[in-house]
DRENKOLDO-712487 format. One record per residue (C-alpha): residue in three letters; x, y, z. Coordinates in steps of 0.05 Angstrom, whole numbers, padded with zeros to 5 digits, always signed. Example, Ala and Ser with C-alpha at 12.3 -4.5 7.8 and 13.67 -1.06 7.14 Angstrom:
ALA+00246-00090+00156SER+00273-00021+00143
END
This chain:
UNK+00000+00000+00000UNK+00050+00045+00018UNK+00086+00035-00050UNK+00037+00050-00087UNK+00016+00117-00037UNK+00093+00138-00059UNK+00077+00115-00134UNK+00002+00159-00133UNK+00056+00220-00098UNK+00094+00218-00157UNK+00042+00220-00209UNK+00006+00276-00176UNK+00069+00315-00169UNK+00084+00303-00240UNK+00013+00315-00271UNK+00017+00377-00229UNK+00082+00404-00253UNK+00051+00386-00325UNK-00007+00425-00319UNK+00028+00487-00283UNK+00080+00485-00345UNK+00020+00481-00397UNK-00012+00536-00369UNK+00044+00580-00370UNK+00064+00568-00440UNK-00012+00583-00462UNK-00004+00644-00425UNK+00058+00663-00456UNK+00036+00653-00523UNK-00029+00694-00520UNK+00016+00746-00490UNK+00052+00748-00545UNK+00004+00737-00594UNK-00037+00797-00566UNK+00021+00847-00565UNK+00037+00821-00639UNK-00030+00840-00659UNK-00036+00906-00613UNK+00027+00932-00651UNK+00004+00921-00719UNK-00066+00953-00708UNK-00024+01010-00675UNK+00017+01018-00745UNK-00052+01008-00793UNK-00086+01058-00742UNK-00032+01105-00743UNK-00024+01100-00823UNK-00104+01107-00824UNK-00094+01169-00793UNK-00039+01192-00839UNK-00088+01190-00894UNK-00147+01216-00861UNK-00101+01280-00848UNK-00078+01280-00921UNK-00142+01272-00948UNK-00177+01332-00907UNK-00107+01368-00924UNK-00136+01364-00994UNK-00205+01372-00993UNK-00191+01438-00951UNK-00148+01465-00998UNK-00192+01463-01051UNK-00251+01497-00999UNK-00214+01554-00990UNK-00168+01564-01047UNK-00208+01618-01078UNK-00239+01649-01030UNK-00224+01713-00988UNK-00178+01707-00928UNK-00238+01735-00884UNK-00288+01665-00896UNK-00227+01620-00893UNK-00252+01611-00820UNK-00331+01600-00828UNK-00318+01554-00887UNK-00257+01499-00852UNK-00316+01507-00797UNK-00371+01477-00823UNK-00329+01425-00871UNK-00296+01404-00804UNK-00365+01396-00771UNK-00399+01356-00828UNK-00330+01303-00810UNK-00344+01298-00744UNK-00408+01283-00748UNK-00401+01227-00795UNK-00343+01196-00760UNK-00341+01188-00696UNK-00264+01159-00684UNK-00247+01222-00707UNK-00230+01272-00638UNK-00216+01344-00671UNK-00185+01370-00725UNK-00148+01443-00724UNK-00118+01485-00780UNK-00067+01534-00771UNK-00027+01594-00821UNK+00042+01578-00840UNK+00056+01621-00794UNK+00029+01583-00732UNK-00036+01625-00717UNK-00101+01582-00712UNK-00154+01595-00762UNK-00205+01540-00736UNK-00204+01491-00682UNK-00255+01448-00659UNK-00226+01427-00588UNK-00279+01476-00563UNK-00336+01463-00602UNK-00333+01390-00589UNK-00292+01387-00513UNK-00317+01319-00494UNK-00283+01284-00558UNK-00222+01327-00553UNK-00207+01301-00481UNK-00215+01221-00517UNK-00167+01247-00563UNK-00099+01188-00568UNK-00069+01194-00625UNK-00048+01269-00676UNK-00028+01264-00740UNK-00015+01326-00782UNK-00002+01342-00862UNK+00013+01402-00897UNK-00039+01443-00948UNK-00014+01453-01007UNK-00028+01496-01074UNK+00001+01490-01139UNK+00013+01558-01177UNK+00041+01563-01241UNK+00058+01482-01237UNK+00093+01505-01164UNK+00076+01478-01108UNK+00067+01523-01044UNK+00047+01514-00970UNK-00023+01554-00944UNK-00020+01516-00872UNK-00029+01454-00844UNK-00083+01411-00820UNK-00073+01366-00752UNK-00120+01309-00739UNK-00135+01275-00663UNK-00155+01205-00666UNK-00195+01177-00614UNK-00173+01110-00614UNK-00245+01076-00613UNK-00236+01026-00676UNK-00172+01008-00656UNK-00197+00991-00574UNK-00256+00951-00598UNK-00209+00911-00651UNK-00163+00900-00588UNK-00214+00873-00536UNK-00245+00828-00593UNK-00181+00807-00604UNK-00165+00793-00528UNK-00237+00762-00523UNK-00227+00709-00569UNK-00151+00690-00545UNK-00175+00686-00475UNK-00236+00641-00498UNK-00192+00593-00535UNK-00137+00597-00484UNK-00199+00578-00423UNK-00223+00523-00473UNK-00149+00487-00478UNK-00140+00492-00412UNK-00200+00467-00394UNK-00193+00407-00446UNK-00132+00391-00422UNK-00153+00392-00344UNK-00207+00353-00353UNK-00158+00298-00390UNK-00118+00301-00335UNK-00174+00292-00285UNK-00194+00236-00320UNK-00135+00206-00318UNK-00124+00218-00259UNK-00187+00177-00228UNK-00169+00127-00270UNK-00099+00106-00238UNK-00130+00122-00161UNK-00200+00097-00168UNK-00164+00025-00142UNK-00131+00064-00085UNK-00197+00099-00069UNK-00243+00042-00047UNK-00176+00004-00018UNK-00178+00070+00029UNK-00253+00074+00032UNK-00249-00007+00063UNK-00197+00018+00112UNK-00244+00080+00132UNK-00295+00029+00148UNK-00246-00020+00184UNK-00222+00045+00232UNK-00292+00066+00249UNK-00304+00003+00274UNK-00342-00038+00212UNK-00305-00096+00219UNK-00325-00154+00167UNK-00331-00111+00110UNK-00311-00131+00048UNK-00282-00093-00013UNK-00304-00111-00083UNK-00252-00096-00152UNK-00271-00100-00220UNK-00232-00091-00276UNK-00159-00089-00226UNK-00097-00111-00225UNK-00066-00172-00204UNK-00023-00144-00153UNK-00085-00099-00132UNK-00141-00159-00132UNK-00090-00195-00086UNK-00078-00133-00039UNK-00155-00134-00039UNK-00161-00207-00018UNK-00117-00200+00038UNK-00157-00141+00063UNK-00218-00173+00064UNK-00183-00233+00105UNK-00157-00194+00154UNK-00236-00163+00164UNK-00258-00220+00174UNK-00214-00238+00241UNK-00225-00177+00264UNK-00296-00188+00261UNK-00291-00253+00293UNK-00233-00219+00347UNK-00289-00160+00367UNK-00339-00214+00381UNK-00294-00262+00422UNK-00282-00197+00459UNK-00333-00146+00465UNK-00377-00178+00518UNK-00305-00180+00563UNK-00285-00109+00549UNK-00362-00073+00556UNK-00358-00112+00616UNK-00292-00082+00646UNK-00312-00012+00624UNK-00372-00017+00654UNK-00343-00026+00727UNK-00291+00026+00716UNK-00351+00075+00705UNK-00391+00053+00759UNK-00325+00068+00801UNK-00307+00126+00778UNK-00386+00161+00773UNK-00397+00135+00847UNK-00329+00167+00873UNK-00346+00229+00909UNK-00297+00274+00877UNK-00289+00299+00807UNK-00251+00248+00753UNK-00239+00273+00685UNK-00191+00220+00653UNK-00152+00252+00593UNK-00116+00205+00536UNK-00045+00219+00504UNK-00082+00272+00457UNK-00107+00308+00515UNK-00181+00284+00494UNK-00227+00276+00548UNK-00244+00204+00556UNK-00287+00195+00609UNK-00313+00244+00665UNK-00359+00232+00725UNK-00411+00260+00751UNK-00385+00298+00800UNK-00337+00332+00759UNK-00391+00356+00715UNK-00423+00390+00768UNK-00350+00424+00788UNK-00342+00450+00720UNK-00417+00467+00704UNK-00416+00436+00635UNK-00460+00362+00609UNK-00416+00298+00594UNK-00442+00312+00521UNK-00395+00378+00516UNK-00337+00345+00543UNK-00317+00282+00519UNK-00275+00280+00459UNK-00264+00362+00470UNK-00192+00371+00495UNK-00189+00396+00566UNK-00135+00462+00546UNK-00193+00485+00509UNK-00247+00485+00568UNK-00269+00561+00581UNK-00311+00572+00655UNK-00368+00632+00657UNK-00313+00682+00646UNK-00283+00657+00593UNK-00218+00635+00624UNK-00172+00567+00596UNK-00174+00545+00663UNK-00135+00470+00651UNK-00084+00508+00591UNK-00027+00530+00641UNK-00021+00476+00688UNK-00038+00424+00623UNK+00034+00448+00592UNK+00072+00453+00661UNK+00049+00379+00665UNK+00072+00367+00601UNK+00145+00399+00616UNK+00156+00361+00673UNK+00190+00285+00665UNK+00145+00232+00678UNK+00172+00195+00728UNK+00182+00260+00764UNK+00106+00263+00758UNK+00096+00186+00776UNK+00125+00197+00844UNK+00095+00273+00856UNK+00031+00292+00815UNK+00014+00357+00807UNK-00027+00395+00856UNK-00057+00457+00847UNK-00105+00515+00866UNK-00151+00539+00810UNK-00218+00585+00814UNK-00274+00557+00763UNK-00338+00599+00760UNK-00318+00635+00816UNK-00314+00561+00856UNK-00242+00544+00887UNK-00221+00485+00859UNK-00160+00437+00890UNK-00136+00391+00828UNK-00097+00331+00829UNK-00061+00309+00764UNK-00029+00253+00752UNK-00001+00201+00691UNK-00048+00138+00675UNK-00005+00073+00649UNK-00023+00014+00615UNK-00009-00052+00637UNK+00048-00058+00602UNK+00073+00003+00636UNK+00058+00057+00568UNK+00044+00124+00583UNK-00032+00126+00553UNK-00057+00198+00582UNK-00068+00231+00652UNK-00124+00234+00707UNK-00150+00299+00745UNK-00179+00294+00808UNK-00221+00352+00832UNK-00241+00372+00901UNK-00293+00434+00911UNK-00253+00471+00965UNK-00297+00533+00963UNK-00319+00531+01028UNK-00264+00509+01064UNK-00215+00566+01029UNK-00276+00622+01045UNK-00270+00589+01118UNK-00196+00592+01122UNK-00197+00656+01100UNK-00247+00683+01142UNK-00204+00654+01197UNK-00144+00694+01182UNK-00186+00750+01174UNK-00208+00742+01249UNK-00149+00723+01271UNK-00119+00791+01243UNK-00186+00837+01268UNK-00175+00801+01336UNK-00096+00815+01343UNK-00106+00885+01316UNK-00166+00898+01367UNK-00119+00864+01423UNK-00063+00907+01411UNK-00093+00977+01414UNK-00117+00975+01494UNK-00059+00920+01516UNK-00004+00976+01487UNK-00049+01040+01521UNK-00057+01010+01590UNK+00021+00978+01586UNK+00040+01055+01565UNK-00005+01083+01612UNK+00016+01026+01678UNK+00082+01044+01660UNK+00080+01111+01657UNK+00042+01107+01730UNK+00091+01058+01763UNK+00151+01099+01744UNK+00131+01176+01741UNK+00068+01179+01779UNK+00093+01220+01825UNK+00114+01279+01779UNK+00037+01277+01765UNK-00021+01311+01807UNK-00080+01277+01832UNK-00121+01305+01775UNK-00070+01275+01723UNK-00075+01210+01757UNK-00149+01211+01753UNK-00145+01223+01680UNK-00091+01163+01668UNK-00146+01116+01702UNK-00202+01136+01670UNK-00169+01125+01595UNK-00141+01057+01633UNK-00213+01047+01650UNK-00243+01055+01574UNK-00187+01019+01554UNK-00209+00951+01605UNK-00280+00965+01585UNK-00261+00951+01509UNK-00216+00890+01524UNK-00270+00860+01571UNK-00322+00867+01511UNK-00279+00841+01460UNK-00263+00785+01499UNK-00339+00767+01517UNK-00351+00766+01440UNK-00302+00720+01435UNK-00328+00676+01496UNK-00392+00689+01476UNK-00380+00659+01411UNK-00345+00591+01433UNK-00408+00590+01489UNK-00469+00608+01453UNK-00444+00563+01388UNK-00448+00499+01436UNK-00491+00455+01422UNK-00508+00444+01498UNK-00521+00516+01515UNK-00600+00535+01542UNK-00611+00596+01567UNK-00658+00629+01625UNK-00730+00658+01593UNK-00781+00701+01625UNK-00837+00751+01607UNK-00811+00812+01598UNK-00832+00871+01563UNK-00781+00889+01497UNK-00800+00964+01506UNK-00760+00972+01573UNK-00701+00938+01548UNK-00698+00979+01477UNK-00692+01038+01523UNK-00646+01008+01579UNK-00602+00997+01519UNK-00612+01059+01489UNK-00592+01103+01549UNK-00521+01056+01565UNK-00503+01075+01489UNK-00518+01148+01500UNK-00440+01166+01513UNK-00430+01126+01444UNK-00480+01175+01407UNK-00464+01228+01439UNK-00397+01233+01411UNK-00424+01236+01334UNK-00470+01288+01362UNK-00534+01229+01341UNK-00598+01231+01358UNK-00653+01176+01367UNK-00722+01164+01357UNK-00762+01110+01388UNK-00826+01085+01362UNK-00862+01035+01406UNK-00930+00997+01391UNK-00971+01012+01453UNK-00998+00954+01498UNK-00947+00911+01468UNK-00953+00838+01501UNK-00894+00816+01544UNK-00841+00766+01507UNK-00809+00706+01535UNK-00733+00724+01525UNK-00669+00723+01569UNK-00665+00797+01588UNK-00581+00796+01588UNK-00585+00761+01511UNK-00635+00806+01479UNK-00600+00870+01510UNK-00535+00850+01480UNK-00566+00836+01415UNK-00604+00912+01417UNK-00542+00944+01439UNK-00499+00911+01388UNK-00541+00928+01328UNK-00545+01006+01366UNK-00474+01002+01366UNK-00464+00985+01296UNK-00509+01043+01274UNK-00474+01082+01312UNK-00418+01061+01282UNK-00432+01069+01208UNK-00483+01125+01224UNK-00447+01206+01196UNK-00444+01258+01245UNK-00509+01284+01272UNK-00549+01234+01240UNK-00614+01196+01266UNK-00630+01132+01285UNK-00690+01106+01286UNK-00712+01054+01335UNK-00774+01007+01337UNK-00810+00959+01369UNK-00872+00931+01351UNK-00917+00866+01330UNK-00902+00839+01266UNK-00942+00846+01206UNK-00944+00773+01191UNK-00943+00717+01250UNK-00947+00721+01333UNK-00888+00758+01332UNK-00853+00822+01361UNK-00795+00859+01326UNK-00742+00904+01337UNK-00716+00935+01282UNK-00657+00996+01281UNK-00651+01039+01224UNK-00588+01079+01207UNK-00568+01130+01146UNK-00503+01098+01142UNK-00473+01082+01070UNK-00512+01014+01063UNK-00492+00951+01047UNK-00488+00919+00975UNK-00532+00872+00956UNK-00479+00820+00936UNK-00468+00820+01014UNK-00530+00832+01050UNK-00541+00743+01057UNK-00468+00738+01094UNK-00471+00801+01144UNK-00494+00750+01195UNK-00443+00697+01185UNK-00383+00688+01230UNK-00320+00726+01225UNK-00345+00751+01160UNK-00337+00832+01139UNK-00352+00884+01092UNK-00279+00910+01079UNK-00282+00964+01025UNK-00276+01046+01018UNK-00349+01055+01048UNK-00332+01001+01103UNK-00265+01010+01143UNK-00284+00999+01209UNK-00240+00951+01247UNK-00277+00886+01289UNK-00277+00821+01293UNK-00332+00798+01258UNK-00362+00756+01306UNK-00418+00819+01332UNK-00487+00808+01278UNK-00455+00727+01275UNK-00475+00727+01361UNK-00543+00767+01342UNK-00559+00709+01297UNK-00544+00650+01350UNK-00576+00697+01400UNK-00645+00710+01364UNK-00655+00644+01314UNK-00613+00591+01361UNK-00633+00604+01435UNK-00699+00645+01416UNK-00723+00607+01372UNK-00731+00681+01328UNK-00701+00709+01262UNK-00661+00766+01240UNK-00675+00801+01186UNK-00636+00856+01142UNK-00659+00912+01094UNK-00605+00964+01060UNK-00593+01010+01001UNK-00527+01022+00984UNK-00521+01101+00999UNK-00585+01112+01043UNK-00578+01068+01104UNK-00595+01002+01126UNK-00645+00969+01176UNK-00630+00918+01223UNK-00675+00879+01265UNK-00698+00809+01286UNK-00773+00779+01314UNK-00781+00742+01374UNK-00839+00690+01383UNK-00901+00701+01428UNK-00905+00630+01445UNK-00845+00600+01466UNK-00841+00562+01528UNK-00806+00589+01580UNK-00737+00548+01612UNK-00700+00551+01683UNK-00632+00523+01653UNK-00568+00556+01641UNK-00551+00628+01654UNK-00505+00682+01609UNK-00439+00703+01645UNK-00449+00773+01680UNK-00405+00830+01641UNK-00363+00864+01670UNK-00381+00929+01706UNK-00336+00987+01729UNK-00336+01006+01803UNK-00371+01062+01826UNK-00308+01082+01859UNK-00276+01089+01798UNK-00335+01124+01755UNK-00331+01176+01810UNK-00260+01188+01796UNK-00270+01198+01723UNK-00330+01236+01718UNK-00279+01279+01772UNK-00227+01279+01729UNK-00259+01302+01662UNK-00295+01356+01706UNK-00234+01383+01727UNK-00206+01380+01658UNK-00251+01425+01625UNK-00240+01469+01686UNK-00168+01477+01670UNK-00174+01479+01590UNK-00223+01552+01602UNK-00281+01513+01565UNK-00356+01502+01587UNK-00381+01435+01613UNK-00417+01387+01569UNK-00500+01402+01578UNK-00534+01345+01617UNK-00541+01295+01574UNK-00624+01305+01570UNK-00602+01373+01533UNK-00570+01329+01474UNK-00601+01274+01484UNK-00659+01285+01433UNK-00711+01219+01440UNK-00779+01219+01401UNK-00832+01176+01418UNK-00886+01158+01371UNK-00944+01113+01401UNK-00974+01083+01336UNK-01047+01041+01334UNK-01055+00974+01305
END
């Protein structure tokens, strides 16, 4: 077969070079031919106009000859005129004095066939006196050239159509001939088509062949036939062993894609499908460099080539592992060379693992980790400054100095103590075990118990508040320490968040839907994006941005949630628009059975001792500095009460 592939090569090649040769000589001899036959009818058209310009030369001398030198002009006029009119190759036609002047022209009476004007000619006019001949002017003819064009294009027509009609005869002889030596070759390669698809038993039929072909065609159809028999001795076995390899590899929990030596996906389970968001229809037999996620990334292409790069046996011993994001899903791949039994490399296998949430975890971790050391570090370094500063110089300082030292050592405790709850809190409240106290209380008194302990809060933003309580609201069963925390958290975020002099707006009231009560505290802070609004509540998670630089651990709306939905059996709830505020609030159930189990660690509370001494100390302060007191609080301490009816 091969011989006579190399045989068929060499015919092509040569029928080829025939054909290309043919063609140029064609060309080159209706080049040729065609400037042969342009010159000539360049010579008989120039010669043509020779005697045209005699000829007028003539017949002009004999118009004016006679007559006065006055009509000379009127006269070569309208005998020019009546020529151009009856012919119209001729462009324009001038006569001029011996001594150069113009006595008629037609360029301007007829512009448009001066300007087609190719070819001048020109011829004296002469008289005969007395058997002398003498010179009266000349006459100068302009040829268009139309006679001349149309002989040339009829001329180039019919070359061209003979030239096109031996070509083409002689193609289609070579086209014929050609079939005729391959037409054995073709249904030997048709057979073999058939054989690679998979038709095994088919036979090839040749009439009219040659020996050597008819036997080549024999042993084909032999060797057919055992394959035939081979696939049926064998299928059964082999459907069989693929079948359990799928069933292993579509019940294995992570992704499989299994790649062959052409980096052709093969085979791909179930899982894996649902990793990279695409059917087993638009994978297999699609090579894996080429598969694009929701943004259009080659996702595979880079690590497919460092895979490639690196030796095999390294490979063997330490697949590749890597890190790669796929429609916005962290994905940890494994890949690794597949090997026959006989120990051939045949292709590769990549294991997937969604690792989404465990990355968003880890990183959420670090993220809490770093809030939490940050938060630590501010009040640990103040009240280490501040200690030292006491232990070593406090007696360079008066007793009002003191006082102020202790009550920033104070604020200082205060914040550690409450980031430290949240963090207790959070191990605590997130245990499985943990039941706390419930009794009837009514919400309204705690909204503003924890309104008044975040006055000093508010009152530093300059913020008002206004509360808007449902009258003759029932009394809920809550734990009174739990549901104060929540209230003063969510205060203390708006507070937070909320610009200077703003308003918040507090209410409490039944719920529109359900036996329900609900809180809700509304800021004009800078909102929250949509995209983030469902993981506000979630632990350790943050809104880090431009609008959203406040510093925390991330564990404050994540205790709310426990708090309200876990140990009250309640739900939060969250409405925002990004540049107008947001709303925070939760419900709490009418008809939850009250308990007598465990009991929320007390906070801690400053002495009075020690509030004395700072409300002393900032008293004297703004003694010394020359500047008024504060007002009472009532004075900024705006509240508005709205008693609404159901």
């Amino acid at each position: 077969m091969n011989k006579f592939k190399a045989n068929l090569t060499t015919q092509n090649k040569l029928i080829l070079l025939g054909l290309v040769l043919s063609t140029i000589l064609i060309v080159l001899i209706a080049f040729l031919a065609t400037l042969n036959i342009q010159k000539k009818l360049n010579e008989g058209y120039q010669n043509f106009g020779r005697i045209i310009s005699k000829t007028l030369a003539i017949e002009s001398t004999e118009v004016i000859k006679d007559i006065p030198e006055f009509e000379k002009h009127d006269k070569l006029k309208d005998h020019s005129q009546t020529i151009l009119d009856s012919n119209d190759d001729i462009a324009y036609i001038e006569f001029t004095s011996n001594n150069g002047d113009v006595i008629y022209t037609s360029k301007f009476d007829y512009s448009k066939r001066f300007q087609t004007s190719k070819i001048s000619v020109s011829s004296p006019m002469i008289v005969k006196n007395a058997g002398k001949a003498e010179s009266i002017g000349s006459v100068m003819v302009g040829l268009s050239g139309n006679i001349i064009n149309h002989i040339s294009s009829t001329a180039r027509a019919s070359l061209l159509f003979v030239f096109i009609v031996a070509w083409a005869v002689f193609a289609f002889v070579i086209m014929v001939n050609t079939y005729l030596i391959t037409r054995e070759l073709r249904i030997l390669h048709h057979g073999v088509k058939k054989i690679s698809s998979g038709e095994f038993g088919v036979k090839i039929q040749g009439q009219d062949v040659s020996s050597e072909v008819k036997e080549l065609f024999e042993a084909f159809n032999d060797m057919s036939s055992r394959l035939r028999l081979y696939e049926e001795q064998n299928v059964a076995q082999s459907a069989l062993e693929k079948n359990k390899l799928e069933a292993i590899l579509m019940s294995i929990a992570n992704g499989v894609v299994v790649c062959d030596n052409f980096d052709n996906i093969v085979l791909v389970n179930n899982q894996a499908q649902k990793i990279l968001d695409v059917s087993e229809k638009e994978l297999l037999n699609t090579k894996i460099q080429l598969y694009c996620d929701g943004d259009g990334e080659l996702c595979f292409k880079e690590k497919i080539e460092k895979f490639k790069d690196t030796p095999l046996d390294i490979m063997e011993i330490k697949p590749l592992d890597f890190n790669i994001e796929i429609n916005k899903k962290v994905v940890k791949a494994i890949m690794s060379p597949m090997f026959s039994k006989d120990s051939e490399y045949c292709g590769y296998i990549v294991v997937m693992i969604d690792v989404t949430k465990e990355t968003e975890m880890d990183k959420m971790r670090s993220q809490f980790i770093s809030n939490v050391s940050h938060e630590l570090r501010t009040p640990v370094t103040v009240l280490r400054s501040y200690i030292d500063t006491l232990y070593n110089f406090g007696e360079d300082f008066n007793y009002a100095e003191q006082k102020d030292f202790i009550g920033t050592m104070n604020d200082e405790i205060v914040r550690l103590n409450n980031l430290v709850n949240d963090i207790l809190d959070f191990s605590r409240m997130d245990a499985v075990n943990m039941h706390l106290q419930k009794q009837y209380e009514d919400i309204v008194g705690i909204v503003e118990e924890s309104i008044k302990e975040m006055e000093v809060l508010a009152k530093e933003k300059q913020i008002t508040f206004s509360i808007i309580e449902e009258p003759d609201l029932p009394p809920v069963p809550l734990n009174h320490d739990s549901i104060k925390r929540v209230i003063k958290n969510l205060i203390s975020n708006a507070i937070k968040y909320s610009p200077e002099s703003g308003r918040i707006k507090v209410r409490a009231e039944r719920a529109r839907h359900g036996n329900f009560v609900e809180v809700s505290i509304e800021d004009q802070g800078p909102g929250i994006a949509p995209e983030y609004q469902s993981k506000v509540f979630d632990r350790f998670f943050r809104v880090e941005n431009d609008t959203h630089t406040i510093k925390g651990t991330g564990l404050g709306l994540h205790l709310v949630k426990i708090a309200v939905e876990k140990h009250h059996e309640g739900e939060v709830f969250l409405q925002s628009t990004l540049g107008e505020g947001s709303t925070f609030g939760f419900r709490l159930p009418l008809n939850v059975v009250c308990n007598e189990d465990a009991e929320m660690e007390e906070e801690y509370v400053p002495s009075e001792n020690l509030k004395q001494a700072v409300a002393e100390q900032m008293s004297a302060n703004t003694q010394n500095s020359g500047t008024q007191a504060p007002p009472p609080e009532n004075d900024l301490w705006e509240v508005s009460i709205e008693k609404r009816q159901i």
